[in-house]
C-alpha positions in Angstrom: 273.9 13.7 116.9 275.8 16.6 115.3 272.5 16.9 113.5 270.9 17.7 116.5 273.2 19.8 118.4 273.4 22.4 115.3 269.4 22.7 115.8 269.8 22.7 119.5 272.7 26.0 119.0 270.4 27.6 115.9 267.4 27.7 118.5 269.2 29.3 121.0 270.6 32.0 118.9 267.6 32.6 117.3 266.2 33.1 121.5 269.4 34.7 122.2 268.4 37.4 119.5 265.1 37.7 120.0 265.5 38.0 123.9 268.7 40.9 122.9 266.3 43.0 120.2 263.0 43.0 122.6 264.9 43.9 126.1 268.5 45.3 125.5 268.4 46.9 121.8 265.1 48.2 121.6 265.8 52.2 121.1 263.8 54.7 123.7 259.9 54.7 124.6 258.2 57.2 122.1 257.2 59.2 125.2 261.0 59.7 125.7 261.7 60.2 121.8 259.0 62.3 121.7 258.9 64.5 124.2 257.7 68.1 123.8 255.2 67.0 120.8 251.3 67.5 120.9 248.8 66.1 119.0 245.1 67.5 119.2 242.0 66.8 117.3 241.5 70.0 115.1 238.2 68.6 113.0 236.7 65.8 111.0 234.1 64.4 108.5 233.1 60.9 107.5 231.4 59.9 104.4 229.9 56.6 103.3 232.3 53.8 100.8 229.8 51.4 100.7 227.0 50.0 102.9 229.0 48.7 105.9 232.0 50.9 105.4 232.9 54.7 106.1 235.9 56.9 105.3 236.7 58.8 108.2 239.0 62.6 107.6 240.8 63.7 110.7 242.5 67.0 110.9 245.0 67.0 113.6 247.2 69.6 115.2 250.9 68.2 115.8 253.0 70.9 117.8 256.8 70.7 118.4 259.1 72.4 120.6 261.8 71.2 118.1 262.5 69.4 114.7 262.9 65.4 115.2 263.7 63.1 113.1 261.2 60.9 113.7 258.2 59.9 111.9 254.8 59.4 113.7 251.8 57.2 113.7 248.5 57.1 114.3 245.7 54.3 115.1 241.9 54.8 116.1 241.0 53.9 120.1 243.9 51.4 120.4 247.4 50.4 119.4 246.1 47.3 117.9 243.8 45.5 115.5 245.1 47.6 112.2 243.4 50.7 113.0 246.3 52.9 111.4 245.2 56.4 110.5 247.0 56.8 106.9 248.5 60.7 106.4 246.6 61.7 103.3 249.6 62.5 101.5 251.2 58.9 101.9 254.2 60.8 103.3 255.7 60.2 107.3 254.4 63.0 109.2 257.5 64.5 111.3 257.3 67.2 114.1 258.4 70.3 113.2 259.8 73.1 115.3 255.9 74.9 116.0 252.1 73.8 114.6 251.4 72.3 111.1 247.9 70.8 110.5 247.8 67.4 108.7 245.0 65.3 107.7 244.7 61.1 108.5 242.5 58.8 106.6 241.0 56.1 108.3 239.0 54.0 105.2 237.5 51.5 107.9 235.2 52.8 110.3 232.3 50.5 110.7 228.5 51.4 112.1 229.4 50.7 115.2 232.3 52.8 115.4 229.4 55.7 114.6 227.4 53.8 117.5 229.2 54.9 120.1 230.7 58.3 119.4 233.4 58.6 122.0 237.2 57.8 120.3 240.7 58.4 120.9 243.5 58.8 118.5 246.4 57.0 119.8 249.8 58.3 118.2 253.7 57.7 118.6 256.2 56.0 116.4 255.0 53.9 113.7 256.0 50.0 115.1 255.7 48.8 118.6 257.7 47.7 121.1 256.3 44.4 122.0 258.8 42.4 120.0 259.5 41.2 116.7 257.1 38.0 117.1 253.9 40.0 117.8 255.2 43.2 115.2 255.2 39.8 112.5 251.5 39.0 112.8 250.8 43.0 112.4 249.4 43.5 116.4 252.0 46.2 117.4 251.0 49.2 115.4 251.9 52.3 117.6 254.5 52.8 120.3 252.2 55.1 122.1 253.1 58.3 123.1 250.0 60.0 123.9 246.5 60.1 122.9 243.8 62.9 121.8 240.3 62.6 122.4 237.4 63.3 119.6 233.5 62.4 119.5 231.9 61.9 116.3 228.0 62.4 116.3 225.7 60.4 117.6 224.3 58.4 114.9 222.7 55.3 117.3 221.4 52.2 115.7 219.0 51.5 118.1 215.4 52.5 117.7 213.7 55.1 119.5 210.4 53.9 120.3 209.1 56.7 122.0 206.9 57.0 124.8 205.2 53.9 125.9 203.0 56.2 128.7 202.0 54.4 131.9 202.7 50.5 131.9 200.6 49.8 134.9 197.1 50.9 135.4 194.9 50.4 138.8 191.8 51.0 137.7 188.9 49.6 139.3 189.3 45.7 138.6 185.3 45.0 137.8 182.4 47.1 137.8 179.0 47.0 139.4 177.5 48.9 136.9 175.6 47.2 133.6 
């Protein structure tokens, strides 16, 4: 019986903390703790690792209206699913007080990311704020605080077949003639 009723109280701690971290002790939104940073897309290029793989090279723009301590993140289209952009340098990327250009490496694009062109950089503070449960299995990556837009080119895997010309014709049906 006492056996059970330490369980039954380490449970409920381990609720009672989870519950306290994820709704009263989580620190600010990144929108709050970041406010009066910019990110823009300033360039990129992409090159080929291997046959299914490519290495894409972003250049962004990060403006400040003031130094913060905080570093930032980056993913590719959404928050999730391990698309971090990695600062080339390995080092956290902080706002500084004006612009500084830094470059993100993302080693994981796939064809179909160069399918369809259209892609947003999500950025904010590295970490999310979905909870230590879902941060454990690696699904929060960002604490978004705004996005930038970018289009790589078109390079479409679908085949052009050209023109196919008229698909119906209404000619006569028979002739008379020999």
């Amino acid at each position: 019986m006492r056996l059970l009723t330490l369980l039954g109280a380490l449970l409920l701690a381990v609720f009672a903390a989870v519950v306290l971290r994820t709704n009263v002790l989580q620190p600010a939104p990144a929108a709050e703790r970041l406010a009066g940073v910019s990110v823009a897309v300033a360039g990129y290029t992409t090159e080929d690792i291997d046959d299914r793989r490519h290495r894409l090279r972003l250049w962004v723009d990060v403006a400040s209206a003031s130094d913060l301590g905080e570093c930032l993140g980056f993913t590719l289209d959404q928050p999730f699913a391990g698309r971090r952009l990695q600062p080339e340098t390995g080092d956290c990327i902080r706002p500084v007080a004006g612009s500084h250009r830094t470059t993100l490496v993302f080693d994981k694009l796939t064809d179909d990311d160069l399918a369809f062109p259209s892609h947003t950089v999500v950025w904010g503070i590295p970490g999310g704020r979905c909870g230590p449960i879902l941060e454990a299995f690696g699904v929060c990556v960002v604490d978004m605080a705004g996005t930038a837009d970018f289009e790589l080119p078109s390079n479409t895997v679908v085949p052009s077949f050209g023109s196919f010309g008229p698909l119906f014709s209404f000619g006569p049906l028979f002739s008379f003639s020999p």
